[in-house]
N, C-alpha and C positions, 0 to 999 in steps of 0.2 A: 204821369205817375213815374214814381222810379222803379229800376228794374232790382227791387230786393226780392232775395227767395224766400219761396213760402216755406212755414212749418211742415213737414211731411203728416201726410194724412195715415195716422193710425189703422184707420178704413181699408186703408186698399191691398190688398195682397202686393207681397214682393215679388217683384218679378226671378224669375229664376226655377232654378231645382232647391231644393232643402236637401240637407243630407241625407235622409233617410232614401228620399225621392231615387238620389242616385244612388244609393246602395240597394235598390230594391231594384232599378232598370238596370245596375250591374249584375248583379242575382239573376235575372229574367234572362239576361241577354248570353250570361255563361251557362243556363242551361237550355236555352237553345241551341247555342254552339254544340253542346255533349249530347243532342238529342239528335242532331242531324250527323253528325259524328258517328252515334249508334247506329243511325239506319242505314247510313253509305256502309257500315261495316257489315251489314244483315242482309245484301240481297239475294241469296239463293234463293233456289225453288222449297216449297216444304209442302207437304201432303198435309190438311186436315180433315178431319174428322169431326161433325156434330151432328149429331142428332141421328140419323141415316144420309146424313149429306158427306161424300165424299168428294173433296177437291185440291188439287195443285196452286198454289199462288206464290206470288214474293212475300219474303218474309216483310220487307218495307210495308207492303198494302197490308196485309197483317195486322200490322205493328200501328200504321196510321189510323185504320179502322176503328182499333182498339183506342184507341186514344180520342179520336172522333166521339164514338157512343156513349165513355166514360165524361167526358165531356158535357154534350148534350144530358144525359141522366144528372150529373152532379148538378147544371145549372137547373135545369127543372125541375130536383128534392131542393135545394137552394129557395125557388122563386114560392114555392109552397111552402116552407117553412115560414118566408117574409109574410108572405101574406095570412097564414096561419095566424103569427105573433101581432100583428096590427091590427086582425079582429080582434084576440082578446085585450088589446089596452083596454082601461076602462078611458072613456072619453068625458070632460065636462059635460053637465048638460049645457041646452043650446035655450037661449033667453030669446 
């Protein structure tokens, strides 16, 4: 057989990033940059207060805490909403 190229297969993803691809891991990656930025700028001590709890910590642990829980919370209202919405599709019946 001879060596002619094939048609490219419509099928197959292009290899690569897409534009959007990198403008959203340049977005990601400049606010990581500003977020670690933030917290080298934030290490003192700070007193809180909740509840009847009284205690000293770095603002950093703080700060990462907070972003930790808000985290965790968002993805778990997140995984309940999905699964919320897929119960009510209505679904074919089944033959």
């Amino acid at each position: 057989m001879e060596n002619t190229p094939s048609a490219p297969n419509l099928n197959q993803p292009k290899a690569g990033l897409t534009t959007w691809q990198k403008i959203r891991l340049g977005t990601v990656a400049a606010l990581v940059v500003l977020w670690i930025v933030f917290l080298l700028q934030n290490t003192e001590q700070t007193q809180v207060s909740f509840l009847w709890f009284t205690f000293t910590t770095s603002r950093i642990l703080l700060l990462l805490g907070t972003l930790v829980i808000g985290a965790i919370l968002g993805a778990f209202l997140t995984y309940r909403l999905c699964v919320k919405n897929r119960k009510s599709q209505t679904r074919p019946p089944a033959f």
